[in-house]
matplotlib code that plots the C-alpha trace (Angstrom):
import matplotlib.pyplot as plt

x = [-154.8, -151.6, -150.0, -148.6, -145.1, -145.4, -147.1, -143.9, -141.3, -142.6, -140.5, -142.5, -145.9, -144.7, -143.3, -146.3, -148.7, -149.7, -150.1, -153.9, -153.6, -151.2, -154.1, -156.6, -154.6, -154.0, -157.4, -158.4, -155.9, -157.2, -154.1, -154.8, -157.4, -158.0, -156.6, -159.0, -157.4, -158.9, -162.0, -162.5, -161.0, -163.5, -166.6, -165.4, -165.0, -168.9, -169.0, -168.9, -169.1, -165.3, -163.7, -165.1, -163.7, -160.8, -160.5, -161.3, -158.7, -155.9, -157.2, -157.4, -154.5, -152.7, -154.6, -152.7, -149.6, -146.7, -143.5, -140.2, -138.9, -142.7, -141.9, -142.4, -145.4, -143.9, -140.0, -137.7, -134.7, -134.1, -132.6, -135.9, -137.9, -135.7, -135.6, -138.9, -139.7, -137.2, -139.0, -142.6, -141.3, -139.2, -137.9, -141.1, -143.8, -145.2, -144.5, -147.2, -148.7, -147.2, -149.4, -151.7, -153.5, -156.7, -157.6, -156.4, -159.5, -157.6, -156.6, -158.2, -158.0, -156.4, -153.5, -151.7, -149.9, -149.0, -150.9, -153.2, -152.2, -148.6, -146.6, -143.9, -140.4, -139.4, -140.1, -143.7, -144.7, -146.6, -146.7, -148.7, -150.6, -151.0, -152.9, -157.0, -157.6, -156.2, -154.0, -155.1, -151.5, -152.8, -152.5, -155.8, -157.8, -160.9, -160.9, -163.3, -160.2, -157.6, -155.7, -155.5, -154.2, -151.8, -150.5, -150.8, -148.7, -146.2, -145.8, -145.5, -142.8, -141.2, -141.8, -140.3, -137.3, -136.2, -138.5, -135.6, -133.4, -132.8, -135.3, -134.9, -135.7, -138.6, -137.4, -135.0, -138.2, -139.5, -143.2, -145.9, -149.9, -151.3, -154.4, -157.3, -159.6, -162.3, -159.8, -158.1, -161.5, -162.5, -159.5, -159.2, -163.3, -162.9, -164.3, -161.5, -162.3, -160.5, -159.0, -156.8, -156.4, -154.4, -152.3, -150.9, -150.7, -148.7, -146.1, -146.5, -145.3, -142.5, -140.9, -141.5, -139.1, -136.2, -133.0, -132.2, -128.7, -130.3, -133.4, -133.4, -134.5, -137.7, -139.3, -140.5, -142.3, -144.3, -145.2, -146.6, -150.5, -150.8, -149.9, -152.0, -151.6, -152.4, -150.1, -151.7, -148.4, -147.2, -150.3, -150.2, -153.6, -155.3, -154.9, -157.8, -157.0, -158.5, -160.7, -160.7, -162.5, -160.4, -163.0, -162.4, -164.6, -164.6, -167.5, -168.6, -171.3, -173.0, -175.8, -177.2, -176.4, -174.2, -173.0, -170.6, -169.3, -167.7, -165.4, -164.2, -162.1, -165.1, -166.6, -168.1, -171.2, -172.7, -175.6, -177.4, -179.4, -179.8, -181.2, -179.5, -178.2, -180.7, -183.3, -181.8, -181.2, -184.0, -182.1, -179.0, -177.2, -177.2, -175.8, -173.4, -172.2, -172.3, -170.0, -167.7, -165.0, -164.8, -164.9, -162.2, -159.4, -161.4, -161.8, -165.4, -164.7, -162.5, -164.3, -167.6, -169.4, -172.0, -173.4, -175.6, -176.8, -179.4, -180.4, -181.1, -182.4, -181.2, -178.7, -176.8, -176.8, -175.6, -172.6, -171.9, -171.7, -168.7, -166.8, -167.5, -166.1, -163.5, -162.3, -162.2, -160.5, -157.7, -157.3, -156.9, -154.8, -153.1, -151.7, -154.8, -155.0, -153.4, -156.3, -159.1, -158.4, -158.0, -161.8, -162.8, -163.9, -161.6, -162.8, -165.8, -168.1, -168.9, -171.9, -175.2, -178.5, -179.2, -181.4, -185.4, -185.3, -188.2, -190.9, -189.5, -190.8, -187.3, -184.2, -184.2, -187.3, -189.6, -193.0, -195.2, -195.5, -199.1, -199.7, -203.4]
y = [-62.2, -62.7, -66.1, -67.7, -67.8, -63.7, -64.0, -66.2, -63.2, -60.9, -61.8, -58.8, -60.6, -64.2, -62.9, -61.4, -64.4, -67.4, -71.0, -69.9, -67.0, -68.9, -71.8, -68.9, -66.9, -70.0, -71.2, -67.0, -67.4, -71.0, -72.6, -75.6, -78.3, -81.8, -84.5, -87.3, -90.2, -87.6, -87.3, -90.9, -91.6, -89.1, -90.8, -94.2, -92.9, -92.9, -89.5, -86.2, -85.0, -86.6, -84.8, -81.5, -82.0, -83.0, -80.1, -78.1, -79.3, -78.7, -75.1, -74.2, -76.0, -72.7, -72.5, -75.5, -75.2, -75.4, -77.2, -75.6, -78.1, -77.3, -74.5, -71.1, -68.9, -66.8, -66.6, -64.7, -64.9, -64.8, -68.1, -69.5, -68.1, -68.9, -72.8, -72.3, -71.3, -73.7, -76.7, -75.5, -74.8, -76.2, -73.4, -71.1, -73.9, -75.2, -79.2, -81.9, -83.3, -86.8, -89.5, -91.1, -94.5, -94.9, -96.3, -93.6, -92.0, -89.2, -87.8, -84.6, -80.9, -80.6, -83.2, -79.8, -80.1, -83.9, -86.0, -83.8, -80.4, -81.7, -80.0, -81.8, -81.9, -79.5, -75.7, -74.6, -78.0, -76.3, -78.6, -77.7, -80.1, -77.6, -75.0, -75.6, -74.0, -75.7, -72.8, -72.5, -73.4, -70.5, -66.9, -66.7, -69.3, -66.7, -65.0, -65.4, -66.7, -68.8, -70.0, -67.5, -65.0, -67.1, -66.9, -63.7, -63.0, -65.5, -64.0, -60.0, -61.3, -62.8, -59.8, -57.8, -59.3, -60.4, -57.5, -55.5, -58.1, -57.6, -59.0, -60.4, -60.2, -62.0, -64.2, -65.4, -66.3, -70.0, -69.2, -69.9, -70.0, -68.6, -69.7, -67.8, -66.7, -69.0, -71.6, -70.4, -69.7, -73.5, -75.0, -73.4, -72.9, -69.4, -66.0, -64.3, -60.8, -59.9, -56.8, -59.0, -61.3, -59.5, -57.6, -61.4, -62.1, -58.7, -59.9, -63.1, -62.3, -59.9, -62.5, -64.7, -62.6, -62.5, -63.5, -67.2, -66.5, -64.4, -66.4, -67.7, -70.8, -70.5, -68.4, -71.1, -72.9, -69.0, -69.1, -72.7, -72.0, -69.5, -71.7, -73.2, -76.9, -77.4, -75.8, -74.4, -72.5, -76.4, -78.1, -79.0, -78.2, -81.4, -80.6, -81.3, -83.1, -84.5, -87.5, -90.1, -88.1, -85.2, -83.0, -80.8, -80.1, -77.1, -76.0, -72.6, -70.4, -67.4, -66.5, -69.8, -71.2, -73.7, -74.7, -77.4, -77.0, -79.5, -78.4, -80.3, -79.2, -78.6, -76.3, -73.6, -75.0, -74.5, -76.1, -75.4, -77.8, -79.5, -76.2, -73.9, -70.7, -68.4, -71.2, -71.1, -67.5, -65.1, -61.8, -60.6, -59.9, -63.3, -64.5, -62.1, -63.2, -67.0, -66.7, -64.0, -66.6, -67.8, -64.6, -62.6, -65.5, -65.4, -69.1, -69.2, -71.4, -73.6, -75.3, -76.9, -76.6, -78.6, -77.1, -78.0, -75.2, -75.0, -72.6, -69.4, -67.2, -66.5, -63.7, -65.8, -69.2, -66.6, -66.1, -69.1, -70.5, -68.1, -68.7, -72.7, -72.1, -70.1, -72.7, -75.5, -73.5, -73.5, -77.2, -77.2, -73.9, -72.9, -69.7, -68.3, -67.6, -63.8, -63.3, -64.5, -63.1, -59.4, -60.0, -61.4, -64.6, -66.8, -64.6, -65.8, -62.8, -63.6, -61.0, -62.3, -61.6, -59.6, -61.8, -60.1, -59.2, -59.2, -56.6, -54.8, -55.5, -56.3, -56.5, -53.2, -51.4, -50.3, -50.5, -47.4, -45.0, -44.4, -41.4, -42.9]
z = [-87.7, -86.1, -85.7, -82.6, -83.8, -83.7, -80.7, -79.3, -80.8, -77.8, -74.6, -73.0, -74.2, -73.1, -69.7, -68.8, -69.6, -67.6, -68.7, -68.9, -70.5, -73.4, -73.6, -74.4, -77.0, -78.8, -78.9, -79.9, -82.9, -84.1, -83.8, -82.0, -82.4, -81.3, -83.4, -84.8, -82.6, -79.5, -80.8, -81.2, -77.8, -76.1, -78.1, -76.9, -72.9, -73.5, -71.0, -72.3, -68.4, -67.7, -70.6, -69.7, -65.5, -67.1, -69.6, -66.7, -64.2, -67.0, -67.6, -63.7, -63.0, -61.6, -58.7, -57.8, -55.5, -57.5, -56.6, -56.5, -59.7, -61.5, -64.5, -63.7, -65.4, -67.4, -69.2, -67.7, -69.8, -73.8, -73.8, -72.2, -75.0, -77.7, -76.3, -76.9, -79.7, -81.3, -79.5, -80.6, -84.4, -87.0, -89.2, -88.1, -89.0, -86.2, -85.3, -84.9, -82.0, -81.8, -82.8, -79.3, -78.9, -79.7, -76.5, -74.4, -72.2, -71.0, -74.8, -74.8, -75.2, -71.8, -73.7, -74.7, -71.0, -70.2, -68.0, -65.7, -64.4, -65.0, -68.1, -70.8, -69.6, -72.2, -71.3, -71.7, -73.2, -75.9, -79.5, -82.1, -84.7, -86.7, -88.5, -87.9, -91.2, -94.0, -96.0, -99.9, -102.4, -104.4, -103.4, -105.8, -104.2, -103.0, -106.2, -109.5, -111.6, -110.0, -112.8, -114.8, -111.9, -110.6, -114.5, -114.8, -111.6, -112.3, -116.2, -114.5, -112.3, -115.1, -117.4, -115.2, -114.4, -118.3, -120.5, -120.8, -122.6, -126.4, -128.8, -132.0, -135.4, -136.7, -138.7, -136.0, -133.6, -133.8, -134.7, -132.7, -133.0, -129.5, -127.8, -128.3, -125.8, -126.4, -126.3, -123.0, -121.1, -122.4, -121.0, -117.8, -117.3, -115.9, -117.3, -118.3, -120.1, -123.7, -122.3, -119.3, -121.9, -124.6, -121.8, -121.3, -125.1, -125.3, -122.6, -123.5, -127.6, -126.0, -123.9, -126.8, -129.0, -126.4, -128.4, -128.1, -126.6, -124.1, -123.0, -119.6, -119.1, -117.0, -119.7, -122.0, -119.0, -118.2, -121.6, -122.0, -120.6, -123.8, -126.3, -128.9, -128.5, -132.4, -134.3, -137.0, -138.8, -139.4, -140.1, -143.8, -145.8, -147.7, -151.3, -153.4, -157.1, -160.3, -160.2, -162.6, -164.6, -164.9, -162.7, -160.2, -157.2, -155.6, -152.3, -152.2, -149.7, -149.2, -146.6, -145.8, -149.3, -150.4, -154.1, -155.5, -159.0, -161.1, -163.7, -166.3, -169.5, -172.4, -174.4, -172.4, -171.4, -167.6, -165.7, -162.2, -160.7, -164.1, -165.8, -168.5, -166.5, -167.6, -166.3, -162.7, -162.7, -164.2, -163.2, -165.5, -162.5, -161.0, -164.1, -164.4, -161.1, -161.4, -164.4, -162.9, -162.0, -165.9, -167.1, -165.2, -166.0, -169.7, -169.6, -170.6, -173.6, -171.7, -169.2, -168.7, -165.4, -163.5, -160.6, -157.7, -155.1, -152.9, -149.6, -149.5, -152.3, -156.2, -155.4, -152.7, -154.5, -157.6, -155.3, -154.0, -157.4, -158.4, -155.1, -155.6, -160.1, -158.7, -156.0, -158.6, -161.0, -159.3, -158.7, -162.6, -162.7, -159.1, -161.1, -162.2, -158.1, -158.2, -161.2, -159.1, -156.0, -157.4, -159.2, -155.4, -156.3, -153.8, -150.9, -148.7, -147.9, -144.5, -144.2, -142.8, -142.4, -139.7, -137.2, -136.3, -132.7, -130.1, -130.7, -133.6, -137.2, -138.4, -137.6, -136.3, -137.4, -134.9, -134.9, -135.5, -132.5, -131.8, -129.3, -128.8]

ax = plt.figure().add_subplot(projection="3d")
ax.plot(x, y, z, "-o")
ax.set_aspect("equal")
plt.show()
Protein backbone atom coordinates (compact mmCIF):
# COMPACT_ATOMS: atom_id res chain seq x y z
CA UNK A 1 0.00 0.00 0.00
CA UNK A 2 1.33 3.23 -0.75
CA UNK A 3 2.49 5.58 1.97
CA UNK A 4 1.51 9.21 2.47
CA UNK A 5 5.00 10.51 1.90
CA UNK A 6 4.43 9.07 -1.89
CA UNK A 7 1.22 10.32 -1.79
CA UNK A 8 2.80 13.93 -0.82
CA UNK A 9 5.56 13.46 -4.01
CA UNK A 10 2.49 14.15 -6.50
CA UNK A 11 2.02 17.97 -6.84
CA UNK A 12 -0.68 16.94 -9.49
CA UNK A 13 -2.43 14.56 -6.72
CA UNK A 14 -2.06 17.31 -3.81
CA UNK A 15 -3.22 20.16 -6.12
CA UNK A 16 -6.24 18.50 -6.93
CA UNK A 17 -7.29 17.43 -3.30
CA UNK A 18 -9.22 19.26 -0.65
CA UNK A 19 -8.56 19.37 3.05
CA UNK A 20 -11.36 16.56 3.06
CA UNK A 21 -10.20 14.61 0.59
CA UNK A 22 -6.40 14.65 2.30
CA UNK A 23 -8.28 13.65 5.84
CA UNK A 24 -9.80 10.60 4.00
CA UNK A 25 -6.68 9.37 2.05
CA UNK A 26 -4.87 9.46 5.25
CA UNK A 27 -7.28 7.64 7.28
CA UNK A 28 -7.62 4.96 3.82
CA UNK A 29 -3.67 4.43 4.19
CA UNK A 30 -3.67 4.00 8.11
CA UNK A 31 -1.53 6.58 8.75
CA UNK A 32 -3.01 8.51 11.40
CA UNK A 33 -4.51 7.49 14.71
CA UNK A 34 -5.52 9.02 17.92
CA UNK A 35 -2.98 9.27 20.58
CA UNK A 36 -3.67 7.71 24.17
CA UNK A 37 -3.76 11.20 25.95
CA UNK A 38 -7.07 11.68 23.28
CA UNK A 39 -8.54 8.74 24.10
CA UNK A 40 -8.44 9.36 27.66
CA UNK A 41 -9.54 13.01 27.21
CA UNK A 42 -12.67 11.80 25.15
CA UNK A 43 -13.56 9.08 27.99
CA UNK A 44 -13.33 11.76 30.57
CA UNK A 45 -15.66 14.44 28.45
CA UNK A 46 -18.19 11.69 29.58
CA UNK A 47 -20.11 12.26 25.91
CA UNK A 48 -19.44 10.29 22.96
CA UNK A 49 -22.17 12.65 21.09
CA UNK A 50 -19.74 15.93 21.46
CA UNK A 51 -16.70 14.30 19.99
CA UNK A 52 -18.58 12.98 17.07
CA UNK A 53 -20.21 17.04 16.27
CA UNK A 54 -16.93 18.00 16.80
CA UNK A 55 -15.21 15.33 14.48
CA UNK A 56 -17.84 16.29 12.23
CA UNK A 57 -17.52 20.10 12.16
CA UNK A 58 -13.61 19.63 11.40
CA UNK A 59 -14.37 17.20 8.54
CA UNK A 60 -17.16 19.58 6.92
CA UNK A 61 -15.32 22.46 7.65
CA UNK A 62 -15.13 23.50 3.79
CA UNK A 63 -18.45 24.29 3.47
CA UNK A 64 -17.51 27.09 5.62
CA UNK A 65 -16.68 30.54 4.08
CA UNK A 66 -13.20 30.99 3.92
CA UNK A 67 -11.26 34.22 4.66
CA UNK A 68 -8.97 35.75 2.25
CA UNK A 69 -5.78 35.08 4.96
CA UNK A 70 -7.44 31.18 5.51
CA UNK A 71 -5.02 28.57 3.38
CA UNK A 72 -6.12 27.72 0.12
CA UNK A 73 -7.34 24.01 -0.82
CA UNK A 74 -5.04 22.74 -2.79
CA UNK A 75 -0.94 23.71 -3.55
CA UNK A 76 -0.28 25.59 -6.34
CA UNK A 77 3.27 26.00 -6.48
CA UNK A 78 6.46 23.47 -5.82
CA UNK A 79 7.75 25.43 -3.11
CA UNK A 80 4.27 25.08 -1.29
CA UNK A 81 4.54 21.40 -1.53
CA UNK A 82 8.04 21.01 -0.72
CA UNK A 83 7.38 23.43 2.62
CA UNK A 84 5.29 20.75 3.07
CA UNK A 85 6.47 17.90 2.95
CA UNK A 86 9.53 19.09 4.94
CA UNK A 87 7.21 20.32 7.83
CA UNK A 88 5.21 16.90 7.88
CA UNK A 89 8.66 14.74 7.70
CA UNK A 90 11.97 14.63 9.03
CA UNK A 91 14.25 12.87 6.46
CA UNK A 92 11.00 10.97 4.89
CA UNK A 93 9.73 9.55 8.45
CA UNK A 94 6.91 11.12 9.45
CA UNK A 95 7.10 13.59 12.84
CA UNK A 96 4.95 13.06 16.01
CA UNK A 97 2.02 14.76 17.13
CA UNK A 98 3.11 16.94 20.00
CA UNK A 99 2.35 15.78 23.30
CA UNK A 100 -1.62 17.38 24.62
CA UNK A 101 -3.04 17.67 28.21
CA UNK A 102 -4.90 15.26 29.59
CA UNK A 103 -7.62 17.51 30.44
CA UNK A 104 -8.27 18.88 27.20
CA UNK A 105 -12.12 18.06 26.00
CA UNK A 106 -11.69 19.15 22.64
CA UNK A 107 -8.47 16.61 21.88
CA UNK A 108 -9.89 14.54 19.28
CA UNK A 109 -9.64 13.17 15.75
CA UNK A 110 -10.68 16.51 14.35
CA UNK A 111 -7.06 17.73 16.46
CA UNK A 112 -5.32 16.96 12.99
CA UNK A 113 -6.35 20.85 12.05
CA UNK A 114 -5.99 23.22 15.25
CA UNK A 115 -8.76 24.37 17.28
CA UNK A 116 -12.09 23.87 15.30
CA UNK A 117 -12.48 24.28 11.55
CA UNK A 118 -9.26 26.48 11.92
CA UNK A 119 -5.82 24.93 10.47
CA UNK A 120 -1.94 25.22 12.05
CA UNK A 121 -0.13 28.25 11.02
CA UNK A 122 2.22 26.25 9.06
CA UNK A 123 0.87 25.17 5.46
CA UNK A 124 -1.59 22.32 5.42
CA UNK A 125 -1.18 21.81 9.24
CA UNK A 126 -0.88 18.05 8.70
CA UNK A 127 1.56 16.22 11.57
CA UNK A 128 1.78 12.80 11.82
CA UNK A 129 2.19 10.61 15.16
CA UNK A 130 3.06 8.07 13.31
CA UNK A 131 2.61 4.75 11.76
CA UNK A 132 -0.81 2.87 13.24
CA UNK A 133 0.82 -0.39 12.57
CA UNK A 134 3.84 -0.97 14.38
CA UNK A 135 6.70 -2.03 11.50
CA UNK A 136 8.40 -5.65 12.39
CA UNK A 137 12.83 -4.91 12.78
CA UNK A 138 12.95 -8.10 10.82
CA UNK A 139 12.29 -8.38 7.16
CA UNK A 140 11.45 -12.23 8.31
CA UNK A 141 9.12 -11.43 10.93
CA UNK A 142 5.78 -13.28 9.03
CA UNK A 143 7.84 -16.17 8.10
CA UNK A 144 8.22 -19.87 9.83
CA UNK A 145 12.03 -19.03 10.63
CA UNK A 146 13.04 -15.66 11.63
CA UNK A 147 16.32 -16.06 12.90
CA UNK A 148 17.70 -18.26 10.88
CA UNK A 149 16.61 -16.21 7.62
CA UNK A 150 17.64 -13.02 8.71
CA UNK A 151 21.21 -15.12 8.96
CA UNK A 152 21.00 -16.61 6.15
CA UNK A 153 20.39 -13.25 4.26
CA UNK A 154 22.87 -11.40 6.11
CA UNK A 155 25.66 -14.43 5.37
CA UNK A 156 24.58 -14.36 1.16
CA UNK A 157 25.21 -10.71 1.23
CA UNK A 158 28.35 -11.27 2.82
CA UNK A 159 29.20 -14.21 0.64
CA UNK A 160 28.82 -12.41 -2.06
CA UNK A 161 30.57 -9.44 -1.59
CA UNK A 162 34.01 -11.26 -0.02
CA UNK A 163 33.60 -15.27 -1.67
CA UNK A 164 35.83 -14.36 -4.29
CA UNK A 165 38.82 -13.40 -2.05
CA UNK A 166 41.77 -15.90 -1.82
CA UNK A 167 41.58 -18.75 0.60
CA UNK A 168 44.08 -20.33 2.55
CA UNK A 169 45.64 -23.37 3.24
CA UNK A 170 44.47 -25.45 5.99
CA UNK A 171 46.81 -25.44 8.12
CA UNK A 172 46.94 -21.61 8.15
CA UNK A 173 43.03 -21.58 9.28
CA UNK A 174 42.33 -21.28 13.13
CA UNK A 175 40.09 -24.45 13.56
CA UNK A 176 36.82 -24.50 14.47
CA UNK A 177 34.08 -27.04 15.66
CA UNK A 178 30.61 -25.93 14.02
CA UNK A 179 27.24 -26.16 15.42
CA UNK A 180 25.28 -29.00 14.52
CA UNK A 181 21.86 -28.90 13.47
CA UNK A 182 20.35 -30.20 16.56
CA UNK A 183 22.32 -27.82 18.34
CA UNK A 184 21.37 -24.78 16.04
CA UNK A 185 17.48 -25.69 15.89
CA UNK A 186 17.82 -26.06 20.02
CA UNK A 187 19.21 -22.73 20.33
CA UNK A 188 17.23 -20.70 18.04
CA UNK A 189 13.77 -23.04 18.51
CA UNK A 190 13.00 -22.87 14.80
CA UNK A 191 12.67 -25.91 12.33
CA UNK A 192 15.33 -25.45 10.16
CA UNK A 193 15.73 -28.41 7.50
CA UNK A 194 19.43 -30.18 6.94
CA UNK A 195 19.44 -29.25 3.28
CA UNK A 196 19.23 -25.06 4.15
CA UNK A 197 21.36 -25.88 6.78
CA UNK A 198 24.53 -27.21 5.13
CA UNK A 199 24.14 -24.59 2.25
CA UNK A 200 25.12 -22.07 5.34
CA UNK A 201 27.82 -24.46 6.73
CA UNK A 202 29.21 -24.55 3.10
CA UNK A 203 29.44 -20.59 2.97
CA UNK A 204 29.90 -20.40 6.28
CA UNK A 205 33.48 -22.94 6.10
CA UNK A 206 34.42 -20.83 2.69
CA UNK A 207 34.35 -17.44 4.36
CA UNK A 208 35.95 -19.18 7.22
CA UNK A 209 39.06 -20.07 5.03
CA UNK A 210 39.49 -16.42 3.61
CA UNK A 211 43.30 -15.55 4.21
CA UNK A 212 43.93 -13.64 7.44
CA UNK A 213 45.49 -10.64 5.52
CA UNK A 214 42.51 -10.50 3.44
CA UNK A 215 39.55 -10.93 5.91
CA UNK A 216 37.34 -8.10 6.38
CA UNK A 217 36.40 -7.44 9.48
CA UNK A 218 32.64 -7.98 9.61
CA UNK A 219 33.09 -11.50 8.63
CA UNK A 220 33.84 -13.01 11.97
CA UNK A 221 30.66 -11.37 13.48
CA UNK A 222 28.37 -13.36 10.16
CA UNK A 223 29.97 -16.35 11.16
CA UNK A 224 29.38 -16.24 15.04
CA UNK A 225 25.56 -17.88 15.12
CA UNK A 226 27.20 -21.17 13.48
CA UNK A 227 29.73 -21.68 15.82
CA UNK A 228 29.94 -24.40 18.37
CA UNK A 229 30.14 -22.62 21.66
CA UNK A 230 32.16 -25.73 23.12
CA UNK A 231 35.14 -26.22 21.48
CA UNK A 232 35.66 -29.62 21.08
CA UNK A 233 39.11 -29.51 18.83
CA UNK A 234 40.67 -27.95 22.38
CA UNK A 235 38.90 -29.84 24.89
CA UNK A 236 41.43 -32.06 26.53
CA UNK A 237 40.23 -35.84 27.03
CA UNK A 238 40.41 -37.24 30.90
CA UNK A 239 43.06 -39.83 30.84
CA UNK A 240 42.26 -42.87 32.67
CA UNK A 241 45.41 -44.47 34.93
CA UNK A 242 46.51 -47.22 37.34
CA UNK A 243 44.92 -47.48 40.65
CA UNK A 244 46.67 -48.34 43.65
CA UNK A 245 46.56 -51.53 42.67
CA UNK A 246 48.16 -51.42 39.40
CA UNK A 247 44.58 -52.20 37.56
CA UNK A 248 43.25 -50.73 34.82
CA UNK A 249 39.62 -50.18 34.10
CA UNK A 250 38.41 -49.97 30.93
CA UNK A 251 34.01 -49.78 30.00
CA UNK A 252 32.91 -51.46 27.01
CA UNK A 253 29.10 -52.01 25.14
CA UNK A 254 27.34 -53.72 22.61
CA UNK A 255 23.46 -53.86 21.92
CA UNK A 256 22.08 -53.08 25.26
CA UNK A 257 25.08 -54.60 27.04
CA UNK A 258 27.59 -53.24 29.15
CA UNK A 259 30.97 -54.84 30.48
CA UNK A 260 33.90 -53.45 32.74
CA UNK A 261 37.09 -55.34 32.78
CA UNK A 262 39.90 -55.04 35.18
CA UNK A 263 43.22 -55.89 34.05
CA UNK A 264 45.94 -56.36 36.15
CA UNK A 265 49.58 -57.74 35.21
CA UNK A 266 49.19 -61.92 36.05
CA UNK A 267 49.28 -65.02 34.71
CA UNK A 268 46.70 -65.34 32.10
CA UNK A 269 43.77 -66.11 34.06
CA UNK A 270 40.13 -64.50 33.14
CA UNK A 271 36.77 -64.36 34.94
CA UNK A 272 33.13 -63.12 33.99
CA UNK A 273 30.77 -62.46 36.47
CA UNK A 274 32.77 -64.59 38.88
CA UNK A 275 32.68 -67.75 36.49
CA UNK A 276 35.58 -69.42 34.52
CA UNK A 277 35.11 -68.28 30.77
CA UNK A 278 33.81 -71.37 29.49
CA UNK A 279 31.17 -71.08 32.43
CA UNK A 280 29.92 -67.62 31.19
CA UNK A 281 30.12 -68.40 27.67
CA UNK A 282 28.91 -72.02 26.48
CA UNK A 283 29.43 -71.19 22.64
CA UNK A 284 33.25 -71.42 21.18
CA UNK A 285 32.59 -68.31 19.40
CA UNK A 286 31.76 -66.09 22.27
CA UNK A 287 34.99 -67.11 23.73
CA UNK A 288 36.79 -66.65 20.93
CA UNK A 289 35.55 -63.19 20.93
CA UNK A 290 35.88 -62.24 24.63
CA UNK A 291 39.64 -63.06 24.34
CA UNK A 292 40.23 -61.48 20.91
CA UNK A 293 41.74 -58.36 22.49
CA UNK A 294 44.49 -60.59 24.37
CA UNK A 295 45.10 -62.62 21.63
CA UNK A 296 45.75 -60.21 18.66
CA UNK A 297 48.55 -58.13 20.87
CA UNK A 298 49.42 -62.02 22.08
CA UNK A 299 49.33 -60.99 25.62
CA UNK A 300 47.25 -63.92 26.86
CA UNK A 301 49.90 -64.89 29.43
CA UNK A 302 50.43 -61.49 30.50
CA UNK A 303 47.53 -60.16 32.03
CA UNK A 304 44.82 -61.30 34.32
CA UNK A 305 41.30 -60.15 33.74
CA UNK A 306 38.20 -59.65 35.96
CA UNK A 307 35.10 -58.99 34.28
CA UNK A 308 31.62 -57.96 35.12
CA UNK A 309 28.90 -57.74 32.15
CA UNK A 310 25.41 -57.81 32.17
CA UNK A 311 22.42 -56.79 29.53
CA UNK A 312 21.57 -58.23 26.60
CA UNK A 313 22.36 -61.75 25.46
CA UNK A 314 25.81 -64.06 25.34
CA UNK A 315 26.97 -62.90 21.86
CA UNK A 316 26.76 -59.07 22.84
CA UNK A 317 28.12 -59.27 26.39
CA UNK A 318 30.89 -61.65 24.35
CA UNK A 319 31.65 -58.28 22.58
CA UNK A 320 31.41 -55.98 24.96
CA UNK A 321 33.95 -57.80 26.95
CA UNK A 322 36.72 -57.46 24.10
CA UNK A 323 35.94 -53.70 23.47
CA UNK A 324 36.00 -53.16 27.55
CA UNK A 325 40.03 -55.77 27.60
CA UNK A 326 40.84 -53.82 24.73
CA UNK A 327 40.16 -50.30 26.30
CA UNK A 328 42.08 -51.24 29.50
CA UNK A 329 44.80 -52.57 27.67
CA UNK A 330 45.83 -49.61 26.52
CA UNK A 331 45.88 -47.69 29.83
CA UNK A 332 48.80 -50.30 30.49
CA UNK A 333 50.27 -50.13 26.93
CA UNK A 334 49.07 -46.86 24.80
CA UNK A 335 51.31 -48.49 21.81
CA UNK A 336 49.61 -51.59 21.51
CA UNK A 337 46.68 -49.04 20.04
CA UNK A 338 47.71 -49.39 16.10
CA UNK A 339 47.53 -53.48 16.93
CA UNK A 340 44.08 -53.31 18.34
CA UNK A 341 42.47 -51.08 16.26
CA UNK A 342 43.52 -53.13 12.95
CA UNK A 343 41.91 -56.46 14.89
CA UNK A 344 38.78 -53.92 15.60
CA UNK A 345 38.69 -54.19 19.11
CA UNK A 346 38.88 -50.22 20.06
CA UNK A 347 35.94 -49.60 17.71
CA UNK A 348 32.33 -49.48 19.13
CA UNK A 349 29.92 -51.26 16.76
CA UNK A 350 27.05 -49.04 16.99
CA UNK A 351 24.53 -51.55 15.27
CA UNK A 352 21.20 -52.16 17.04
CA UNK A 353 18.40 -54.16 17.14
CA UNK A 354 15.95 -53.23 14.83
CA UNK A 355 12.80 -52.10 16.98
CA UNK A 356 9.14 -54.42 16.21
CA UNK A 357 6.75 -52.07 14.57
CA UNK A 358 2.86 -51.99 14.82
CA UNK A 359 1.10 -54.90 13.16
CA UNK A 360 3.97 -56.70 11.71
CA UNK A 361 5.42 -59.92 13.50
CA UNK A 362 8.92 -58.34 13.55
CA UNK A 363 10.63 -55.82 12.75
CA UNK A 364 9.67 -55.98 9.40
CA UNK A 365 7.94 -59.24 8.77
CA UNK A 366 4.53 -59.19 7.77
CA UNK A 367 1.92 -61.20 8.83
CA UNK A 368 0.56 -64.00 6.57
CA UNK A 369 -1.81 -62.81 3.75
CA UNK A 370 -4.96 -64.74 3.94
CA UNK A 371 -7.27 -64.33 0.79
CA UNK A 372 -10.27 -65.65 3.06
Amino acid sequence: MASLRTTLLSQKAIAACSSRQLLQLERQYSLLRVSPAQIAASKAAGSQIAVQRRHATSIHSDNTPRTPGSAPDSLGSDAEMDALFNSLTTDGIPKPLPAESEGDEGASFDGLFGQGSSRNSKLGGFQLEGYARPVPISASYFTRQPTFNDNLIRLQQIYRKYGSLPMAEANQVNRITWSSLKDFKSRTGEEVTPAEYKRCLAMVKKLHRIHPRLKPAGIDDTIAPFVRKIHQVHSEVKKSILDRFGRALGVGRRKTSTARAWVVEGTGEMMVNGKSLSGAFGRVHDRESAMWALRATDRTDKYNVWVLVDGGGTTGQAEAVTLAVARALLIHEPALKTALRKAGCITRDARMVERKKHGRVKARKRPAWVKR
